[in-house]
N, C-alpha and C positions, 0 to 999 in steps of 0.2 A: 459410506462415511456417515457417519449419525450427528446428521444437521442440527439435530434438538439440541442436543449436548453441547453443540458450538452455540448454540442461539440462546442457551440458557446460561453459560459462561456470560456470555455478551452481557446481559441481562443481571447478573451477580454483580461485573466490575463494574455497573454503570458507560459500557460503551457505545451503548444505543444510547444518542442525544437529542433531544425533540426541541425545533427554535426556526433560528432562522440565520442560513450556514453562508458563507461565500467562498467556493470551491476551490482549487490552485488551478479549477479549468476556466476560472473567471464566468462559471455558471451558478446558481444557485439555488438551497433545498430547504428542505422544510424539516429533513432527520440527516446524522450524520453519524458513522461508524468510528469513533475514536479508538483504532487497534492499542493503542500506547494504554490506554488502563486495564485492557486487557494483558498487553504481554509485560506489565511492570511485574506482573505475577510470576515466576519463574516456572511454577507448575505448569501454568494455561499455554507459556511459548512452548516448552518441550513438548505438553499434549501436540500443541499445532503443529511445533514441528515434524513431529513424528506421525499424524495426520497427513499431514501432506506428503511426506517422502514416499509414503508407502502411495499415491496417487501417482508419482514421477515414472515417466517413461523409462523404459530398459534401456539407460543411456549410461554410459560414464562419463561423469563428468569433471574437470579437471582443477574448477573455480565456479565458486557463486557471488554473484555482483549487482548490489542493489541500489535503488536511489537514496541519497539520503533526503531524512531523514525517517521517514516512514517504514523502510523494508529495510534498515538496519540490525534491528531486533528480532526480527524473526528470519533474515539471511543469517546472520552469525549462528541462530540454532541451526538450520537446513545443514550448514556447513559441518556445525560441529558434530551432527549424525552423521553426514556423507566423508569425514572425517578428512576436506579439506581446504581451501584459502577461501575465505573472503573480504570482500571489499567492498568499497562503495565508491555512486559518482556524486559530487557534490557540482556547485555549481558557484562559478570564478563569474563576476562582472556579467551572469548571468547565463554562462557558457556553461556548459556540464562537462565536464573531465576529471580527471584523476589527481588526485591531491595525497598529501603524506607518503610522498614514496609507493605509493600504489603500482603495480606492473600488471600488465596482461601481455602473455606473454605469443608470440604464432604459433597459431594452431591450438591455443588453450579451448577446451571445451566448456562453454558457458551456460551455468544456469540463472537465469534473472529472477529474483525472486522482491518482492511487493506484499507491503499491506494490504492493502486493497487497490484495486483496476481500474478506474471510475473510466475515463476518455482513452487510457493505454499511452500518454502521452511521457508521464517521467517514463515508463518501461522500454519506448521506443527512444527514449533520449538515451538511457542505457544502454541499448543494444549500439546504437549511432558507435559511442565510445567505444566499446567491445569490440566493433569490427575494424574500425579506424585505429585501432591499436593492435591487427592481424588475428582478433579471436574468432572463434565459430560461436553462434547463440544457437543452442542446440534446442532451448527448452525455457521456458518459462511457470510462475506459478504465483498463486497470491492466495492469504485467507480467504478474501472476499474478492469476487469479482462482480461490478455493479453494469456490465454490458460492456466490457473494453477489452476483455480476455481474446472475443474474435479475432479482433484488429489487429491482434501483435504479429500474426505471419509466421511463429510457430507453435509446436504443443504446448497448449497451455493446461493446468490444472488449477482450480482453488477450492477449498472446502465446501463455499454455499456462495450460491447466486442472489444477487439481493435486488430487484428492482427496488430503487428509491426513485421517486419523483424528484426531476431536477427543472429550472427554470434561465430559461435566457433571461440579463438581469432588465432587459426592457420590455419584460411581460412576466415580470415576477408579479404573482399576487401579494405576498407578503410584503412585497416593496411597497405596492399599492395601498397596502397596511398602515403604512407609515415604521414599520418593526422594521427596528436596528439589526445591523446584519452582523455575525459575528464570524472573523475568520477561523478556523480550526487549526489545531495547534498551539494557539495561543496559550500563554502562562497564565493569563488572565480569562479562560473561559469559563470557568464557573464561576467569577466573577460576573462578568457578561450575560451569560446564562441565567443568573438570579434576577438581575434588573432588568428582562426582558419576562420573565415569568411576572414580576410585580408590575409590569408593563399592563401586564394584560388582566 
């Protein structure tokens, strides 16, 4: 897989973001991988898509099921080469399950597919619903995997491994800093991002 070419895409949409991040693992960094400017490109998801499938274990599988928001956009490509359903888990009063009529159905063959990996924790919330709804998690996969790919319990693939430095938030230096923490995903990041550059 030619890592360059993904980490120079990254580098073109501006998805590599340099500050000071506050994780959805309630951990914090100092760089953050924003997939979403990456795959608002139609070109860059289908490259990724099609990246990764050809990584996928000789499995059939029968649905691919992501978390949202993250592994939306690039589950819907996975699917739409593997030529079939997907869906996603959201999360009710904090609970992750199945919304819009979504079905998994017994004995469906599941592939879980993610942005990026960080802790493995939406990917194991996914799989939680898959099986509590009678599916098999056959396989798993993400662009990035930042150390959480292990942890999932099955094959996992993702294009490139990223160690980023991450900080518990009571021995963050940057905390230490006095620098504002900015969550990702936000509408207002590059907002954020600006006044933390004039910060400094």
């Amino acid at each position: 897989m030619p890592q360059k070419s993904l980490m120079e895409r990254f580098k073109a949409t501006g998805a590599i973001l340099e500050g000071h991040f506050l994780l959805s693992s309630g951990l914090h960094s100092n760089r953050y991988i924003q997939c979403a400017k990456l795959l608002q490109h139609p070109h860059h998801a289908s490259w990724c898509g099609e990246q990764l499938v050809e990584l996928l274990p000789d499995e059939e599988f029968d649905i691919v099921v992501s978390p949202a928001v993250g592994g939306i956009v690039i589950g819907q490509e996975i699917a739409r080469i593997l030529d079939i359903r997907h869906i996603f888990v959201e999360k009710e009063d904090g609970v992750p399950t199945l919304r819009r009529g979504f079905r998994i159905f017994e004995g469906d063959a599941a592939l879980v597919v993610e942005d990026v990996v960080t802790t493995g924790k939406s990917s194991l919330e996914v799989m939680d619903v898959i099986r509590a709804a009678g599916g098999e998690v056959v396989a798993s996969c993400a662009i990035v995997d930042r150390g959480g790919g292990k942890k999932l319990g099955v094959p996992f693939v993702a294009l490139t491994e990223l160690e980023i430095e991450v900080f518990e938030p009571e021995n963050c230096p940057l905390c230490a800093e006095g620098k504002p923490f900015i969550k990702p995903g936000s509408r207002h990041i590059e907002e954020e991002k600006e006044e933390i550059e004039e910060d400094e």
